[in-house]
N, CA, C, O and CB atoms as a CASP TS submission, in Angstrom:
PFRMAT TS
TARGET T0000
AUTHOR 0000-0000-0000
METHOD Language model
MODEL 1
PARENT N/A
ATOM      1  N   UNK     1     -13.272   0.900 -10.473  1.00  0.00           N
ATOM      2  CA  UNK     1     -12.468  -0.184 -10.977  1.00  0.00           C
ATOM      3  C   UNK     1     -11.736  -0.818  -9.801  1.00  0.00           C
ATOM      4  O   UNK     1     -11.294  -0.195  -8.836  1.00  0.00           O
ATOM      5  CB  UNK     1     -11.478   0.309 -12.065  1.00  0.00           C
ATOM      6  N   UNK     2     -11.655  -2.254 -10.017  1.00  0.00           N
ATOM      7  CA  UNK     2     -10.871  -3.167  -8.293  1.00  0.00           C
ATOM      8  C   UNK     2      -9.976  -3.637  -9.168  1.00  0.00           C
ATOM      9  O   UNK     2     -10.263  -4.109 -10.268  1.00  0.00           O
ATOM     10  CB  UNK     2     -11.848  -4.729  -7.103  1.00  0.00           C
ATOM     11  N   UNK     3      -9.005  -3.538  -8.763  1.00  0.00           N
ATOM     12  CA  UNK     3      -7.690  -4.243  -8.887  1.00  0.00           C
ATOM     13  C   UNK     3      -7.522  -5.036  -8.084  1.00  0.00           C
ATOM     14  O   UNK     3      -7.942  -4.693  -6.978  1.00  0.00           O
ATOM     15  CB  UNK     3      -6.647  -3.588  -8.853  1.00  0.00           C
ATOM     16  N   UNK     4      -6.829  -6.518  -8.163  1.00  0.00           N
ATOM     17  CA  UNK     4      -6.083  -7.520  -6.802  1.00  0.00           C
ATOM     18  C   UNK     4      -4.870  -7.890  -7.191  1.00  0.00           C
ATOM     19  O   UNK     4      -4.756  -8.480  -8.266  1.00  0.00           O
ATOM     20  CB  UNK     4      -6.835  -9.021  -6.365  1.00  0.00           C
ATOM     21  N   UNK     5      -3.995  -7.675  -6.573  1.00  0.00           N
ATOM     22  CA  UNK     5      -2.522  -7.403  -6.454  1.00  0.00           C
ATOM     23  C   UNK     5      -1.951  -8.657  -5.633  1.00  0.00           C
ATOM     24  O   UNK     5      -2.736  -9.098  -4.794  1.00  0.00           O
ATOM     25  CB  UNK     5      -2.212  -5.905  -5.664  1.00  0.00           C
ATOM     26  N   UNK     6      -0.849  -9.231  -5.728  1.00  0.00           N
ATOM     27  CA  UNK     6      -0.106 -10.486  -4.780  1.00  0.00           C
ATOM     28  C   UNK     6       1.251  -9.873  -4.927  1.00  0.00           C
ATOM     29  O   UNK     6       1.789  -9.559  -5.989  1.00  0.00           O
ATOM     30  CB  UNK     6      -0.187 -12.344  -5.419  1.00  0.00           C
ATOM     31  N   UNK     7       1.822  -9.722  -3.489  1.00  0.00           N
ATOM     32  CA  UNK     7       3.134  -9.203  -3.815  1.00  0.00           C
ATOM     33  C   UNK     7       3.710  -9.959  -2.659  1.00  0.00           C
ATOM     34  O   UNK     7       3.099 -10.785  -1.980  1.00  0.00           O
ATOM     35  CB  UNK     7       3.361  -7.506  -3.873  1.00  0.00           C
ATOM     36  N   UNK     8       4.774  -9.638  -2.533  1.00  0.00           N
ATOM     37  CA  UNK     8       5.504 -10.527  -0.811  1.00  0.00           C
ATOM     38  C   UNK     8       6.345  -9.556  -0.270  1.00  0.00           C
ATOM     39  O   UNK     8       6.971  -8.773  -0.985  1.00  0.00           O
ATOM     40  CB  UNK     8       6.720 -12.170  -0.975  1.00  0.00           C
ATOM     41  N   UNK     9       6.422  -9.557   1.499  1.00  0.00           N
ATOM     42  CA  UNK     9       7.640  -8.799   2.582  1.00  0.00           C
ATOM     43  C   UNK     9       8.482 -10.259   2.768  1.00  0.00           C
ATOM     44  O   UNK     9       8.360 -11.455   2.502  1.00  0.00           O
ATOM     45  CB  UNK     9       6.873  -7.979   4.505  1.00  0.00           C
ATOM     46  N   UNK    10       9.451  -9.286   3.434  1.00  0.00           N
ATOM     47  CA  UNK    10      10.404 -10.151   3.883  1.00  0.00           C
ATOM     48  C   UNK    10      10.389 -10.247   5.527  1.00  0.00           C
ATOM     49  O   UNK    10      11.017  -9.315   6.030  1.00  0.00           O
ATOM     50  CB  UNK    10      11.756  -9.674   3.309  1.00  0.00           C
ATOM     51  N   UNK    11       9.813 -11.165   6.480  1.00  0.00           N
ATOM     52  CA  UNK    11       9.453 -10.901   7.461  1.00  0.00           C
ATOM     53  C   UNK    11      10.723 -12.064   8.110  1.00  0.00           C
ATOM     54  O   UNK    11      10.737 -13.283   7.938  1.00  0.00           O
ATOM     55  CB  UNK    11       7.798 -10.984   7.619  1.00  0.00           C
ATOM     56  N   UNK    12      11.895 -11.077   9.015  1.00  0.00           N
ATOM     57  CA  UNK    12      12.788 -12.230   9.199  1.00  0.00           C
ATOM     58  C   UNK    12      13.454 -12.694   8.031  1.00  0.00           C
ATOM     59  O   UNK    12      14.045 -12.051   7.163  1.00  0.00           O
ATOM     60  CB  UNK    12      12.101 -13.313   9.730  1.00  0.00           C
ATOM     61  N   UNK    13      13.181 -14.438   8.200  1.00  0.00           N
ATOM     62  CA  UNK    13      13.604 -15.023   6.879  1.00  0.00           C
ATOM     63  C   UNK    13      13.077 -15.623   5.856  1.00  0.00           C
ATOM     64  O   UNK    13      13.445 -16.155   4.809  1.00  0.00           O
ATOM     65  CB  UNK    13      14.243 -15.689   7.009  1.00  0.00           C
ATOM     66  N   UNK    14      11.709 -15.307   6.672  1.00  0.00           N
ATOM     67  CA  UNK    14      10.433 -15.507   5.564  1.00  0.00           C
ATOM     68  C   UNK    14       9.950 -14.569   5.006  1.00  0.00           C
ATOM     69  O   UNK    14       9.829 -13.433   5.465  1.00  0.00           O
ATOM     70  CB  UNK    14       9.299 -16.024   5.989  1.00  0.00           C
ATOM     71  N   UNK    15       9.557 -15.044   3.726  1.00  0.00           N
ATOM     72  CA  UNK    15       8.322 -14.512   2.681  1.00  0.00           C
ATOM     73  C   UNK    15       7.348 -14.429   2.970  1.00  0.00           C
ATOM     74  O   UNK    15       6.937 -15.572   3.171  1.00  0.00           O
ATOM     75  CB  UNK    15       8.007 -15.055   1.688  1.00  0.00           C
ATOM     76  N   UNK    16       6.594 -13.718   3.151  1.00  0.00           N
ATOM     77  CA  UNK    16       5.113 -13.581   3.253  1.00  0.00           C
ATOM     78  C   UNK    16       4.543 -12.873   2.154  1.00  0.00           C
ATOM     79  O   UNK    16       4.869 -11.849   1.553  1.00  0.00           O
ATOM     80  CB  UNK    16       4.709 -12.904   4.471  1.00  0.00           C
ATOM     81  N   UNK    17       3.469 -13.804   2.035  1.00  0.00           N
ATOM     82  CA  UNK    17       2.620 -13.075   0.913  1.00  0.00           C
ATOM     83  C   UNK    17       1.375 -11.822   1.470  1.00  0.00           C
ATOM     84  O   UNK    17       0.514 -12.003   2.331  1.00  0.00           O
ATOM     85  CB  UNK    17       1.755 -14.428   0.066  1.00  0.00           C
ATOM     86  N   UNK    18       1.610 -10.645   0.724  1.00  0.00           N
ATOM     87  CA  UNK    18       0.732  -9.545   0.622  1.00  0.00           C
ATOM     88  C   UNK    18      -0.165  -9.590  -0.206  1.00  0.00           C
ATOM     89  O   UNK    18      -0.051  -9.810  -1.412  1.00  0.00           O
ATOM     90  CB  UNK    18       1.252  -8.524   0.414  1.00  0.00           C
ATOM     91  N   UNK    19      -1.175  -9.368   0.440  1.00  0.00           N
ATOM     92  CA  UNK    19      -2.492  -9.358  -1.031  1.00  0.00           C
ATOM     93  C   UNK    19      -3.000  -7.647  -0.827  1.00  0.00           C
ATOM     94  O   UNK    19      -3.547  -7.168   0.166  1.00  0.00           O
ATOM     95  CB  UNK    19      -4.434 -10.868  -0.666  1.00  0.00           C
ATOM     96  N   UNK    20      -2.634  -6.970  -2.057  1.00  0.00           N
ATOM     97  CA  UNK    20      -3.434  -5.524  -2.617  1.00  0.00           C
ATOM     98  C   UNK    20      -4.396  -5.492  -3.291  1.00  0.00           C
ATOM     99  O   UNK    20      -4.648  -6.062  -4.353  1.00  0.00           O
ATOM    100  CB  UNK    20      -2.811  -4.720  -3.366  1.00  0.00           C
ATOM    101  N   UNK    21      -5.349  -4.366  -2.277  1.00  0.00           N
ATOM    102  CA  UNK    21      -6.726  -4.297  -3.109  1.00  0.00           C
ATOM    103  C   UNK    21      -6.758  -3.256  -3.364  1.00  0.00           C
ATOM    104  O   UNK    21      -6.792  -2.516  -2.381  1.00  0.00           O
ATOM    105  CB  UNK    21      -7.985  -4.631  -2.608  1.00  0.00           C
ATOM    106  N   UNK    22      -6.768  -2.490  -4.895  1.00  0.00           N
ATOM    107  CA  UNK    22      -7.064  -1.199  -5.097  1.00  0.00           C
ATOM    108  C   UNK    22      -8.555  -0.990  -5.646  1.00  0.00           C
ATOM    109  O   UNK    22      -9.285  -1.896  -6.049  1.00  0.00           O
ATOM    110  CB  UNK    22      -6.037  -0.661  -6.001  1.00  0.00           C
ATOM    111  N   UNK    23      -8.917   0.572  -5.578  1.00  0.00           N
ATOM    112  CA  UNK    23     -10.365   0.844  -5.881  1.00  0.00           C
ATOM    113  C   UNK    23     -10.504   1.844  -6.269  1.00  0.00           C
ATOM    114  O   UNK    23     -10.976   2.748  -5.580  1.00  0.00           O
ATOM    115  CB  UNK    23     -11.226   0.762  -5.021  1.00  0.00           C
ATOM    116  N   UNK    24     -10.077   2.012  -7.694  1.00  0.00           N
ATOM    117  CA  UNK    24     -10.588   3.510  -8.141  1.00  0.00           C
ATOM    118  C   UNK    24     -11.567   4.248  -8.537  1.00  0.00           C
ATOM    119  O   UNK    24     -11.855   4.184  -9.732  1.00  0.00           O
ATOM    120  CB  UNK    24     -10.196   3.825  -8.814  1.00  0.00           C
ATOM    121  N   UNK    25     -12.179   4.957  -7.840  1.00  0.00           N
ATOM    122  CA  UNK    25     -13.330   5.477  -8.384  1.00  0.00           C
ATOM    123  C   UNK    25     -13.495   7.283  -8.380  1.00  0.00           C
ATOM    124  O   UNK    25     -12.757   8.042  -7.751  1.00  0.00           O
ATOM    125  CB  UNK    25     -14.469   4.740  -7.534  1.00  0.00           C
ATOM    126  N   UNK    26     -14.671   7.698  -9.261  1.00  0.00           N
ATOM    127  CA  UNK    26     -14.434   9.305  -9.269  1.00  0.00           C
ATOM    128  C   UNK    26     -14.921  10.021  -8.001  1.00  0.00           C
ATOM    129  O   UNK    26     -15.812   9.549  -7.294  1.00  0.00           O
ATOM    130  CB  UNK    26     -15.227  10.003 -10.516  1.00  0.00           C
ATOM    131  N   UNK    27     -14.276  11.224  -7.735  1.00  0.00           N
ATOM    132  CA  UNK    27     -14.938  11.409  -6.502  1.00  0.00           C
ATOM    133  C   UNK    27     -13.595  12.246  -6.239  1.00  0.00           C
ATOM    134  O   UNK    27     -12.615  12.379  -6.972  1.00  0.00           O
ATOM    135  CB  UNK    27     -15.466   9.995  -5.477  1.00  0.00           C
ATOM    136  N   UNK    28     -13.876  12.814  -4.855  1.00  0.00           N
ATOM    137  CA  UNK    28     -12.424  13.306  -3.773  1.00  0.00           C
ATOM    138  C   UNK    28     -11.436  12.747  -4.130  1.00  0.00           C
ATOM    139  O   UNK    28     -11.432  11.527  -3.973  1.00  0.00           O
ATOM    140  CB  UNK    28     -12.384  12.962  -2.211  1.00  0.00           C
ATOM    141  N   UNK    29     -10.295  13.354  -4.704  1.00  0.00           N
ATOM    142  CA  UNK    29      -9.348  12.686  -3.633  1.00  0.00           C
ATOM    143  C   UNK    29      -8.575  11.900  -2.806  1.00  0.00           C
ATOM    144  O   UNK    29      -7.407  11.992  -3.182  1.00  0.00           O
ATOM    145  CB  UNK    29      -9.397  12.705  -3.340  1.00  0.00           C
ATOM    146  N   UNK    30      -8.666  11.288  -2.007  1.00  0.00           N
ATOM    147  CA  UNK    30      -8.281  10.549  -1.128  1.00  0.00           C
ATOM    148  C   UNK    30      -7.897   9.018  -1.306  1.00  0.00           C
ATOM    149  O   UNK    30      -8.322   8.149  -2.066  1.00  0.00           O
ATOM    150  CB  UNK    30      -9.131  10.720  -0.355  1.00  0.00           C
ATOM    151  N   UNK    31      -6.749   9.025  -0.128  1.00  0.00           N
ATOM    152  CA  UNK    31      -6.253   7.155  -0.136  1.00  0.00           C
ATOM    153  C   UNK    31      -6.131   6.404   1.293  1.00  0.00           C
ATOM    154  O   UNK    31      -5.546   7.097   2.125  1.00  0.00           O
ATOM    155  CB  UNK    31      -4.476   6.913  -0.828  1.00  0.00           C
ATOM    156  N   UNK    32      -6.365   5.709   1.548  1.00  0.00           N
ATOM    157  CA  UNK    32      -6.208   4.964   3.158  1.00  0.00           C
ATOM    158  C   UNK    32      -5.573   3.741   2.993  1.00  0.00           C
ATOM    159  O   UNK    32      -5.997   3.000   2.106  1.00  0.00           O
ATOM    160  CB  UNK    32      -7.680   4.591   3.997  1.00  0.00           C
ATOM    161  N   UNK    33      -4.794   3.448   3.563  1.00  0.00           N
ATOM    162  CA  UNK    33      -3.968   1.909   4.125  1.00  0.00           C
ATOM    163  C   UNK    33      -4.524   1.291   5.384  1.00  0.00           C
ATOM    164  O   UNK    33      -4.435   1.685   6.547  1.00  0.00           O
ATOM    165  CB  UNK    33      -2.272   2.156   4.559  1.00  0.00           C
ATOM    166  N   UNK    34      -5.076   0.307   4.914  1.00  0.00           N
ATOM    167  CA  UNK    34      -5.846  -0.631   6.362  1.00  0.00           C
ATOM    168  C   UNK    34      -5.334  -1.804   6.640  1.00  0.00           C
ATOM    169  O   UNK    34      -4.818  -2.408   5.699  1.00  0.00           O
ATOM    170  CB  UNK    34      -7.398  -1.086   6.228  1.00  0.00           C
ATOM    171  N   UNK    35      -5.337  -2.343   7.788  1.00  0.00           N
ATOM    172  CA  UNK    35      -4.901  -3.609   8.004  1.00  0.00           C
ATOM    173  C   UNK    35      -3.749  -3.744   8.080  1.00  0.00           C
ATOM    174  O   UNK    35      -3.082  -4.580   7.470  1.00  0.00           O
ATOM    175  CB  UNK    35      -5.238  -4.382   7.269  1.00  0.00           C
ATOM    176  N   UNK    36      -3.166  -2.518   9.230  1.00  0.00           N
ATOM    177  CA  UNK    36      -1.456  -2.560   8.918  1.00  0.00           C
ATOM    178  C   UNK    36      -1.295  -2.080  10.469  1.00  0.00           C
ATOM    179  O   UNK    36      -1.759  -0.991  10.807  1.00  0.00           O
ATOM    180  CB  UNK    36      -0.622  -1.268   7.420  1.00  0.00           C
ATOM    181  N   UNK    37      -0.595  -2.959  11.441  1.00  0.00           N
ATOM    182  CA  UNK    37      -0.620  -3.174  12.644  1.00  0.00           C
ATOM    183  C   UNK    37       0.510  -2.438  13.573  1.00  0.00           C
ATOM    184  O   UNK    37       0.458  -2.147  14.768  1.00  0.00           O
ATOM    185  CB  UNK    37      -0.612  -4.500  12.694  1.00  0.00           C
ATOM    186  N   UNK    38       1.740  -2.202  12.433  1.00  0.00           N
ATOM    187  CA  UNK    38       2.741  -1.569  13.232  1.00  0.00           C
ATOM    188  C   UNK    38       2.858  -0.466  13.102  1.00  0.00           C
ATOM    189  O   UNK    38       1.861   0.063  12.611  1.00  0.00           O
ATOM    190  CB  UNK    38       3.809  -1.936  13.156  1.00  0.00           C
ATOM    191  N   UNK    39       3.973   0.434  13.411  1.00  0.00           N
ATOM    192  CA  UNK    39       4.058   2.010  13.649  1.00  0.00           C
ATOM    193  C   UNK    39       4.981   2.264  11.998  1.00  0.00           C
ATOM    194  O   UNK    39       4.778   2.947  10.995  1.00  0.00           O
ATOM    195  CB  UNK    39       5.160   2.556  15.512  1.00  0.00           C
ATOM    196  N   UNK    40       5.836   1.475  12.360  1.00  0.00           N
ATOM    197  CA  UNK    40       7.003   1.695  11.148  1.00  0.00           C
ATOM    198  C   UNK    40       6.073   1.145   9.914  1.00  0.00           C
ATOM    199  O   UNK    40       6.324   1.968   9.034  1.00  0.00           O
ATOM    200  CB  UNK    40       8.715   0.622  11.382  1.00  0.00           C
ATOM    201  N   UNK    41       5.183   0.252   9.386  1.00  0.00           N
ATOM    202  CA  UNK    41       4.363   0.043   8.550  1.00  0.00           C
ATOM    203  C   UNK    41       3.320   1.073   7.991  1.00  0.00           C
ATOM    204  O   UNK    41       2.943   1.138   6.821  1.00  0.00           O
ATOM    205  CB  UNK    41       3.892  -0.874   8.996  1.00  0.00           C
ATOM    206  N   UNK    42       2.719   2.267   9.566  1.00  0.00           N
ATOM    207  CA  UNK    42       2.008   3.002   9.011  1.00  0.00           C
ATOM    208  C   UNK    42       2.202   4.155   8.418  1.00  0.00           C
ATOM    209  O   UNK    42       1.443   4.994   7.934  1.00  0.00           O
ATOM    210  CB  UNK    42       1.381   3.103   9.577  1.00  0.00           C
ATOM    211  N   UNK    43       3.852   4.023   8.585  1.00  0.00           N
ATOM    212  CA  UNK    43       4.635   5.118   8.106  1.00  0.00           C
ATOM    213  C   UNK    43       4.432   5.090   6.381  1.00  0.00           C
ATOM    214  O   UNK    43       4.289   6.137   5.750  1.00  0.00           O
ATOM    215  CB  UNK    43       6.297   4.911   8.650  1.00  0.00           C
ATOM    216  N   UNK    44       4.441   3.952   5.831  1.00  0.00           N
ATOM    217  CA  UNK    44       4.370   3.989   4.548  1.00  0.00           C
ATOM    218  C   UNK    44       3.254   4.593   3.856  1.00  0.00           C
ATOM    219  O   UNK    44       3.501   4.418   2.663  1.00  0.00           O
ATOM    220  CB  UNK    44       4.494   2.877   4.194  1.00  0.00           C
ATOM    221  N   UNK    45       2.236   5.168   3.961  1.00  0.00           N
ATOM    222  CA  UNK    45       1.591   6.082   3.400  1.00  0.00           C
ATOM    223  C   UNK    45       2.199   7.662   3.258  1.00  0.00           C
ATOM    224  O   UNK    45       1.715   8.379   2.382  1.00  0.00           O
ATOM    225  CB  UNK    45       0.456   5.999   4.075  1.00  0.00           C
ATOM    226  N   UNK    46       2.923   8.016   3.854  1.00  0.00           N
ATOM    227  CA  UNK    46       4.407   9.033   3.453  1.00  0.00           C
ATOM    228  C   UNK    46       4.900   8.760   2.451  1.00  0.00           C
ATOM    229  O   UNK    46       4.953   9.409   1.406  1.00  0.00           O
ATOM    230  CB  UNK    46       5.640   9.006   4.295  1.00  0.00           C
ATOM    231  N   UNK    47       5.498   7.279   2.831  1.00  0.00           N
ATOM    232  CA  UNK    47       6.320   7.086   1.380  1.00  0.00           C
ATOM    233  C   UNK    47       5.876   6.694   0.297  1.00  0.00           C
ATOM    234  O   UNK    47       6.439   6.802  -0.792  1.00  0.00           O
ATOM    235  CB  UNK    47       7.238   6.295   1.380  1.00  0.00           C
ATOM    236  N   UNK    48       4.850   6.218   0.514  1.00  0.00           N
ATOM    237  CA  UNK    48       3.786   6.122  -1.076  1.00  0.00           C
ATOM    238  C   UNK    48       3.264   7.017  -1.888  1.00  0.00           C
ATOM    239  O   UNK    48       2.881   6.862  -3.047  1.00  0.00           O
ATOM    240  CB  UNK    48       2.589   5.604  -0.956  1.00  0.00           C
ATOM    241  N   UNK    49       3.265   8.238  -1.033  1.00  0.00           N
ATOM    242  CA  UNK    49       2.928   9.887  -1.216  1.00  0.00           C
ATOM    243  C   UNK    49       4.243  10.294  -1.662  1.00  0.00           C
ATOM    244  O   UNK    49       4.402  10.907  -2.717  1.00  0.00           O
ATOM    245  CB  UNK    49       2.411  10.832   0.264  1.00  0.00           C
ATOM    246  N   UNK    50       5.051  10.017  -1.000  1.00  0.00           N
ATOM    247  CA  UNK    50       6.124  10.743  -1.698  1.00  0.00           C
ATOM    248  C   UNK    50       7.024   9.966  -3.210  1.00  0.00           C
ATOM    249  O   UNK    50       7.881  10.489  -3.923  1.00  0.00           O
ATOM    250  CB  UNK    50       7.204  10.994  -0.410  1.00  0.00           C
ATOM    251  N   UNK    51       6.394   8.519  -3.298  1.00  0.00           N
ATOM    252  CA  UNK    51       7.192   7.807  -4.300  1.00  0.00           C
ATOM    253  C   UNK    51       5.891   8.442  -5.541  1.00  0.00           C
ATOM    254  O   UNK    51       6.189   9.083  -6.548  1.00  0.00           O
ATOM    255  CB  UNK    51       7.463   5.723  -3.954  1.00  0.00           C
ATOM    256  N   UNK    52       4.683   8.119  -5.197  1.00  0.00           N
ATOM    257  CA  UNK    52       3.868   9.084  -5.909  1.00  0.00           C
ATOM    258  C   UNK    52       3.840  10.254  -6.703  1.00  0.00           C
ATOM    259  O   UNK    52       3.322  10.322  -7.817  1.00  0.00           O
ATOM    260  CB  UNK    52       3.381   9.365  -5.344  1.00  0.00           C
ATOM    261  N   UNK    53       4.457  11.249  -6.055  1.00  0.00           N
ATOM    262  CA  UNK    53       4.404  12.522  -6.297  1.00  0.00           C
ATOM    263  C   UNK    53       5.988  12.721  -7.228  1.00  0.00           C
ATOM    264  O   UNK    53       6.300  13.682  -7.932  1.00  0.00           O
ATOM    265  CB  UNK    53       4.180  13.389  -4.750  1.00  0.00           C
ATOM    266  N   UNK    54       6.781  11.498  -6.947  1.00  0.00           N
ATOM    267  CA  UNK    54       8.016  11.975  -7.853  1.00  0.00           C
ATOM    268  C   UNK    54       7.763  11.186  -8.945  1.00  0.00           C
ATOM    269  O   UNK    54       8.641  11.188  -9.808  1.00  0.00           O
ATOM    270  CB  UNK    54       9.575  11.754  -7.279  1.00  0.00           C
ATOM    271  N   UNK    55       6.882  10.574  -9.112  1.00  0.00           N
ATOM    272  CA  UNK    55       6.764   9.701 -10.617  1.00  0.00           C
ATOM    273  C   UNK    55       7.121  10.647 -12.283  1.00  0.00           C
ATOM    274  O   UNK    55       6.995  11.829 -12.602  1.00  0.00           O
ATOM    275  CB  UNK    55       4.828   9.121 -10.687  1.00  0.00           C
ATOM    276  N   UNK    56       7.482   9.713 -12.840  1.00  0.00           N
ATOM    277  CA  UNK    56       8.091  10.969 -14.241  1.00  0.00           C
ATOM    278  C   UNK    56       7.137  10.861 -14.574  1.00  0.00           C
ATOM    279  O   UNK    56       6.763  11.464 -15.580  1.00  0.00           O
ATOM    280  CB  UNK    56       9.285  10.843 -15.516  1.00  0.00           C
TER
END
């Protein structure tokens, strides 16, 4: 299943628009974040894991 997602950062004092592509399918496991250039950005697969894992 593909999902497409439009969300926005706040870069400065602009908006920028984010476009999310999700892809669920059966199988392993696993998640990857691509197309993400900085250090402090690639950090967020931590916190997606961890906002994840506390869901009620």
């Amino acid at each position: 299943m593909l999902a497409h997602l439009v969300s926005a950062t706040i870069a400065g004092l602009d908006a920028v628009r984010v476009d999310v592509e999700v892809d669920l399918a059966p199988g392993l496991p696993s998640w990857a974040i691509v197309g993400l250039p900085e250090a402090s950005v690639r950090e967020a697969k931590e916190r997606v894991r961890a906002a994840i894992t506390n869901l009620s």
